[in-house]
C-alpha positions in Angstrom: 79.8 97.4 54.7 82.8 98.8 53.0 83.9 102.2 53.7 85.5 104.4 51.3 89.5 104.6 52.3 89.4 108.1 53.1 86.5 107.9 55.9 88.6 104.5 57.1 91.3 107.0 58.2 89.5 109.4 59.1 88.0 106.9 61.9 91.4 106.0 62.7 92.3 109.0 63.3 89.6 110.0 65.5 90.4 106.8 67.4 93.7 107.0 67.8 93.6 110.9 69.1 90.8 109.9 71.6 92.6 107.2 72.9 96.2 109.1 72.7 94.1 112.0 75.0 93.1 110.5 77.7 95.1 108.0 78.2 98.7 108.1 76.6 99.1 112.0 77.1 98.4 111.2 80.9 101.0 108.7 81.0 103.7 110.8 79.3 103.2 113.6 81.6 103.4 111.7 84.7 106.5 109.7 83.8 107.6 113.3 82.6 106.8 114.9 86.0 108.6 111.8 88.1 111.9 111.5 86.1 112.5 114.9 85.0 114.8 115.2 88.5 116.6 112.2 87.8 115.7 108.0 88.5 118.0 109.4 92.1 115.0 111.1 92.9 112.3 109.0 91.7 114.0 105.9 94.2 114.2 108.3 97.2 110.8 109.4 96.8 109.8 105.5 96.7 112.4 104.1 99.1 111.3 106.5 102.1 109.7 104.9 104.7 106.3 106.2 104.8 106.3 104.5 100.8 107.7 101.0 101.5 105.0 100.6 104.2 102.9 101.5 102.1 104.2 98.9 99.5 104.0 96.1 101.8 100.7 97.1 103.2 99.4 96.4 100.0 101.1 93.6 99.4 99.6 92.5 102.7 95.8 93.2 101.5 96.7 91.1 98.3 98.0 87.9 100.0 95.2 88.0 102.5 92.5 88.9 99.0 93.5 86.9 96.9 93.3 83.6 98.7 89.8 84.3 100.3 88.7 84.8 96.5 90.1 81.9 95.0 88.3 80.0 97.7 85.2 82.0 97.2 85.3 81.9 93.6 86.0 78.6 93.0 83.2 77.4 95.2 80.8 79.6 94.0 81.8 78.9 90.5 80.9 75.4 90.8 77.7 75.6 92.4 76.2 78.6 90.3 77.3 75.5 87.6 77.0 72.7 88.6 74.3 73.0 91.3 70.4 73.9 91.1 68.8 75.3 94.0 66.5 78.3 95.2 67.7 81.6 95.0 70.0 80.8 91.8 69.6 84.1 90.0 69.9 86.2 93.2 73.1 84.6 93.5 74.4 85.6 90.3 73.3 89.0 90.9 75.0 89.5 94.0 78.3 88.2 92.7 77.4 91.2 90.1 77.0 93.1 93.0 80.7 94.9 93.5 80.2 96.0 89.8 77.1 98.3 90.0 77.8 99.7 93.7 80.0 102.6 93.9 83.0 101.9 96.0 82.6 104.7 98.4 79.3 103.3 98.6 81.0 99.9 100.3 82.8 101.5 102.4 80.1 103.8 104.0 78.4 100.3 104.5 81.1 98.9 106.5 81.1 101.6 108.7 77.2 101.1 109.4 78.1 97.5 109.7 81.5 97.3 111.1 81.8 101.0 113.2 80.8 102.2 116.8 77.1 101.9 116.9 76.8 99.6 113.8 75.6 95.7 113.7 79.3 94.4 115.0 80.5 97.6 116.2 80.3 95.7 119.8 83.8 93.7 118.7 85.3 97.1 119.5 84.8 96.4 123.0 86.3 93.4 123.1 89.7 94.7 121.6 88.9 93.9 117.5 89.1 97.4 115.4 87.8 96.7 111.8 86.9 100.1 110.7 90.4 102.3 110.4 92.6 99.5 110.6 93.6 96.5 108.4 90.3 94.3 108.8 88.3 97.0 107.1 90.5 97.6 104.4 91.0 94.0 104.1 86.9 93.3 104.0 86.7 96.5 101.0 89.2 95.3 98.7 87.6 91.5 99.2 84.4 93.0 98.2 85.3 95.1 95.6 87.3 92.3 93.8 84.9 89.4 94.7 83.4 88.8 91.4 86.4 88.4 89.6 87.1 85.1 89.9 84.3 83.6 90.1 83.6 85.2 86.9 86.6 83.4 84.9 85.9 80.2 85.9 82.4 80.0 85.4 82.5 79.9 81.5 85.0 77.5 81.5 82.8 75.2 84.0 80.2 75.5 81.5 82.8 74.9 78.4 84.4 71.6 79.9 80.6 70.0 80.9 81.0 67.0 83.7 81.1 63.8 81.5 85.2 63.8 83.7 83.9 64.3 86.5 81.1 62.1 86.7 82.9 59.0 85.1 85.5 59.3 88.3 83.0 59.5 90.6 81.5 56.3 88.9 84.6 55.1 89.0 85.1 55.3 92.8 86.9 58.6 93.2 86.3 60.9 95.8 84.4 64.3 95.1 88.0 65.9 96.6 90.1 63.6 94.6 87.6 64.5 91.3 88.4 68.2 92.4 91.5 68.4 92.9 93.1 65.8 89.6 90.1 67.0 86.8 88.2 69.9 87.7 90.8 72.0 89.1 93.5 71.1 86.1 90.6 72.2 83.6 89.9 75.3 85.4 93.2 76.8 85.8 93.6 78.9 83.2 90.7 80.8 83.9 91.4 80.7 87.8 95.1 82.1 86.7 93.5 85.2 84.6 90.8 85.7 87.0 93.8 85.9 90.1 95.9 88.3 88.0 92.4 90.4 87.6 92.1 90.2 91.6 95.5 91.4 92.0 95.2 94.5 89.8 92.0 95.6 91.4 93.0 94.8 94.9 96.5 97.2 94.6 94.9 100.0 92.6 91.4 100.2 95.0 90.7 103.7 96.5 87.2 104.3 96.9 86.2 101.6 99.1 90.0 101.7 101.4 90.0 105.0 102.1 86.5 105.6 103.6 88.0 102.7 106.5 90.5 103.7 106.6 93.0 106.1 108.4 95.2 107.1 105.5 98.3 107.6 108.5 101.5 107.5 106.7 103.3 104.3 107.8 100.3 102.7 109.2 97.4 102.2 107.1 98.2 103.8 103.9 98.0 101.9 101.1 99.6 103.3 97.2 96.4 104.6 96.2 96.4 106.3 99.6 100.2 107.5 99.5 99.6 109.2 96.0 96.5 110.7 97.2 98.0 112.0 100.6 101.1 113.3 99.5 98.9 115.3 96.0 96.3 116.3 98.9 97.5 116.6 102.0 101.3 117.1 102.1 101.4 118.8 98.4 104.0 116.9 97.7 103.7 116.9 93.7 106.7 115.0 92.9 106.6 112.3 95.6 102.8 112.0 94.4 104.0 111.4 90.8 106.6 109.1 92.0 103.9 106.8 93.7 101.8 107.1 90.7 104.9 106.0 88.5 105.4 102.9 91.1 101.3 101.8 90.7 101.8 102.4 87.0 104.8 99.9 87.0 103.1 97.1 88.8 99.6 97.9 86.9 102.0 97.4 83.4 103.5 94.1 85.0 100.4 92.8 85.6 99.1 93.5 82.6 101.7 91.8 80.4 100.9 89.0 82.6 97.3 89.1 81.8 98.0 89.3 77.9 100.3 86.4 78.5 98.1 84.3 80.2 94.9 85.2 77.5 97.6 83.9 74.5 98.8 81.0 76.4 94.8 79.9 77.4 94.0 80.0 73.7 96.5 77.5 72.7 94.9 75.4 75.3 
């Protein structure tokens, strides 16, 4: 359909200002807010100590996250593709699972689960806190970012068929050795992508973290939780913009890398 040249503006327009609204006018007015004392402030606000725990506590989640979902993802990649069992579909919709269910709803089910009086809350007695400490927080962000990987690599499973993998096995390799020198070379693009999706969502969750956790500055308080405990709690404005600016900066980094990564997969 071709539409006359003035409604074609028009609709640009209209897009443009929409998108400008809600998300570039945000933006402006945060970086505004942080940096109109100086970039001297802006590092002291993020170089205190209650902020650089909370950098690394992130960090933490992420390292322990992202490995558990590779793992996971991979492996559940390959046999919603390559396998055929019972319970196939449920499978799929459970991966689908973290999608559809509200965060806060994940972490009120830890607590059931994981919290005095729930299914495991007896591990409490023998000295292992999940719920308000780094196990729970760590168990949230793993569930909210599950699907991620496993939904990268599954296309590409389906795009690059078996014929490789089945002519090594016929030709005496080992399922490990067919693993590790064809499937996981063909995979790793979409493996990449789906890691750099993990990361994001692990460093920017809220919902799910701060319902297990604590939120004590300098113990279990993540960014998410620093900018909402110093807009909240301390009414700290600035050092809450600050925090927001620092989570914009590594959400911007990753973010590149993701566009990276998409141009350099469809050379492939």
């Amino acid at each position: 359909m071709k539409l006359h040249p003035l409604t074609r503006i028009s609709l640009r327009t209209v897009a443009l200002g929409y998108l400008f609204v809600l998300l570039v006018l945000p933006l402006i007015i945060i970086l505004w807010r942080t940096f109109e004392r100086g970039i001297g402030a802006f590092v002291d606000s993020i170089t205190t100590p209650a902020a650089i725990s909370a950098f690394q506590l992130s960090l933490l989640i992420v390292a322990i996250t992202v490995p558990v979902n590779v793992v996971f993802g991979i492996v559940t990649a390959l046999a919603l593709v390559r396998g055929k069992f019972p319970g196939r579909n449920l499978v799929q919709g459970i991966v689908d699972l973290p999608f559809a269910v509200s965060p806060v709803v994940v972490g009120v089910s830890l607590i059931l689960l994981w919290g005095a009086g729930g299914w495991f809350g007896g591990l409490e007695d023998l000295g292992f806190k999940v719920i308000f400490n780094l196990p729970g927080m760590v168990i949230a962000t793993i569930f909210v970012t599950l699907p991620f990987v496993v939904r990268e690599v599954e296309p590409v499973l389906h795009e690059i068929g078996d014929d490789q993998e089945q002519a090594a096995a016929t030709l005496g390799a080992s399922k490990w050795q067919t693993f590790w020198r064809i499937t996981l070379p063909a995979i790793r693009w979409g493996l990449t992508y789906g890691v750099v999706l993990t990361v994001a969502r692990a460093l920017g969750e809220f919902g799910a973290v701060i319902m297990v956790s604590s939120a004590l500055p300098g113990k279990s308080q993540t960014l998410t939780l620093l900018v909402h405990g110093r807009y909240i709690n301390d009414h700290n404005t600035f050092g809450a913009y600050s925090a927001a600016t620092l989570l914009m900066g590594i959400a911007l980094v990753t973010l590149l890398l993701m566009t990276l990564l998409e141009r350099k997969r469809g050379t492939k």
